[in-house]
C-alpha positions, 0 to 999 in steps of 0.5 A, a space after each residue: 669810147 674816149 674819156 675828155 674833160 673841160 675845164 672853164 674860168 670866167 666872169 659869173 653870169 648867167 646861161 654858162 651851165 646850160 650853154 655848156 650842156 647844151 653844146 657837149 649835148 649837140 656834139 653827141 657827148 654825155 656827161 659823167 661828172 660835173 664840179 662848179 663854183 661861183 665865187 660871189 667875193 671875185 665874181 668868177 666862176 669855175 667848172 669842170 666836166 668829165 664826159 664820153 664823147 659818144 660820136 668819136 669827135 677828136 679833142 680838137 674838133 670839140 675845142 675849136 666846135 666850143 670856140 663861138 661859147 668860149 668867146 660869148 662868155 669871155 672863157 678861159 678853156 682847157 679841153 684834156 684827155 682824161 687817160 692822157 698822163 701829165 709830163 713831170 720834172 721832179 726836183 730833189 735834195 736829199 730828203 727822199 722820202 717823197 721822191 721815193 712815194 712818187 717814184 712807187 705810186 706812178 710804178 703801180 698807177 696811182 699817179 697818173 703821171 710820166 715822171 720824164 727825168 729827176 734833177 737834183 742838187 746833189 748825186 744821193 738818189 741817182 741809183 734808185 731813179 735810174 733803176 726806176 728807168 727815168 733820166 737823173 740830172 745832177 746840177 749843183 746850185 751856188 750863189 754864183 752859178 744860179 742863173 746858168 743852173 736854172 738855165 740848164 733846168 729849163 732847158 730840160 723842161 722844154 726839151 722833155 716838154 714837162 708840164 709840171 714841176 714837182 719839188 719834193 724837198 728841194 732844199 733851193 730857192 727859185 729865182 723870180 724869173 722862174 717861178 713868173 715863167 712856170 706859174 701854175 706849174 710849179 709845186 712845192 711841199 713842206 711842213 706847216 709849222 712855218 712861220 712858228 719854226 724857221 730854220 734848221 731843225 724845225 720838228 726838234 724846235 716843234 717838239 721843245 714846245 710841246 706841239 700837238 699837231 704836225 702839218 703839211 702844205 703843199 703849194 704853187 710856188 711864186 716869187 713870195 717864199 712858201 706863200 703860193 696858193 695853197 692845193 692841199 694840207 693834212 695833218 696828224 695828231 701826236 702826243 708828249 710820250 712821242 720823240 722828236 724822232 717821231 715828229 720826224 717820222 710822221 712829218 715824213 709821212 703826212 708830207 708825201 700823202 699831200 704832195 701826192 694828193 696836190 699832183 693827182 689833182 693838178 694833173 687831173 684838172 681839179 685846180 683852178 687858181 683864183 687870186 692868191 687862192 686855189 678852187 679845188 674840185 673833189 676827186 671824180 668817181 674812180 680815182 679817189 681811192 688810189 689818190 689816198 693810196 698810202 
């Protein structure tokens, strides 16, 4: 029996709940898990649904079946197959750390996702991706050669048709061009001590000014640097008897668990943009544990 979800943004009103249980009702379809929010401030709304499709209708005939709703209530819809592993670029320099997490939650199944090739700036992780059996892609980036470097990146995009972009700690900038043609699609991780600490070293400036908490944020990018709505953030507790190397070690450790948790929900559908913000649906039954694996 064939496990789908729809996902729905559009102008609030009344009716949109009901249409939508009434139509996955009449296609023979039962519901196992539904999220909602209207946003009183923007005037949208937003809501996904998990169902069984009990009748065997293919995602196609239950999309194009929706269409006469959709166009009603002036929906923006995605239909998906729940099982169904999202294509993912991961980008990377030579911070591992994250890399290394994503590469072991996909092997054991905590991240459903296909990690279709790794791109990097520099060549320190080509054995441990390769041996992983995914396509590594070493591309130097310089101020001269940008425009043909990223050039080659998106032309790995298309031909692997990744739907994702991961940076795990890559330590470039993207070009406005990029972010505009992959927005919504591109994520990003660092740590929250910015705009405090800027710059090189920032767990050591963190750590001459007595700070007690270390963060991370995970985001979409957009052509505003590290201002992208915000998927996900945590945050770990240390004290003055902890080293800068522990700063570090931790910074290390609460950077992978939000990435981790900002793809799994993308890739699951629980994110909606909403402005300069994010609507992040809880996770559904069944996939909460391995979400915070680790």
């Amino acid at each position: 029996m064939s496990r789908f979800a729809l996902r729905v943004t559009c102008p609030s009103t009344r009716g949109i709940v009901a249409a939508i249980s009434s139509y996955l009702a009449e296609a023979g379809c039962n519901i196992t898990d539904s999220a909602q929010f209207d946003d009183t401030d923007t005037g949208r709304f937003f809501m996904r649904v998990s169902f069984r499709s009990e009748e065997g209708r293919s995602l196609d005939a239950l999309r194009d079946g929706f269409a006469p709703v959709a166009a009603k209530f002036a929906m923006e819809t995605e239909f998906f197959d729940e099982a169904a592993k999202r294509k993912v670029i991961v980008m990377v320099s030579r911070f591992g750390h994250c890399l290394n997490d994503l590469l072991y939650r996909r092997r054991i199944g905590a991240l459903p996702i296909d990690i279709v090739a790794v791109i990097s700036n520099h060549m320190d992780y080509q054995k441990v991706v390769v041996n992983n059996d995914i396509p590594f892609h070493c591309i130097k980036v310089t101020k001269e050669n940008k425009p043909q470097a990223e050039a080659e990146q998106m032309r790995i995009v298309r031909e692997t048709g990744a739907e994702l972009i991961v940076l795990a700690r890559y330590m470039q900038v993207l070009s406005d061009e990029m972010c505009r043609e992959m927005s919504g699609r591109i994520i990003n991780i660092h740590h929250s001590f910015l705009p405090s600490f800027k710059g090189a070293n920032p767990y050591k400036q963190a750590y001459e000014r007595g700070v007690k908490l270390i963060g991370a944020t995970s985001h979409y990018v957009t052509a505003d640097l590290d201002e992208g709505p915000i998927i996900e953030q945590d945050i770990v507790r240390i004290t003055h008897a902890q080293s800068p190397d522990d700063y570090v070690s931790l910074g290390r450790d609460v950077e992978a668990g939000v990435l981790s948790r900002a793809i799994h929900a993308h890739v699951n559908g629980r994110v909606f943009l909403n402005g300069n913000k994010t609507v992040v649906f809880p996770a559904t039954p069944g996939s909460y544990a391995s979400e915070r694996m680790g």
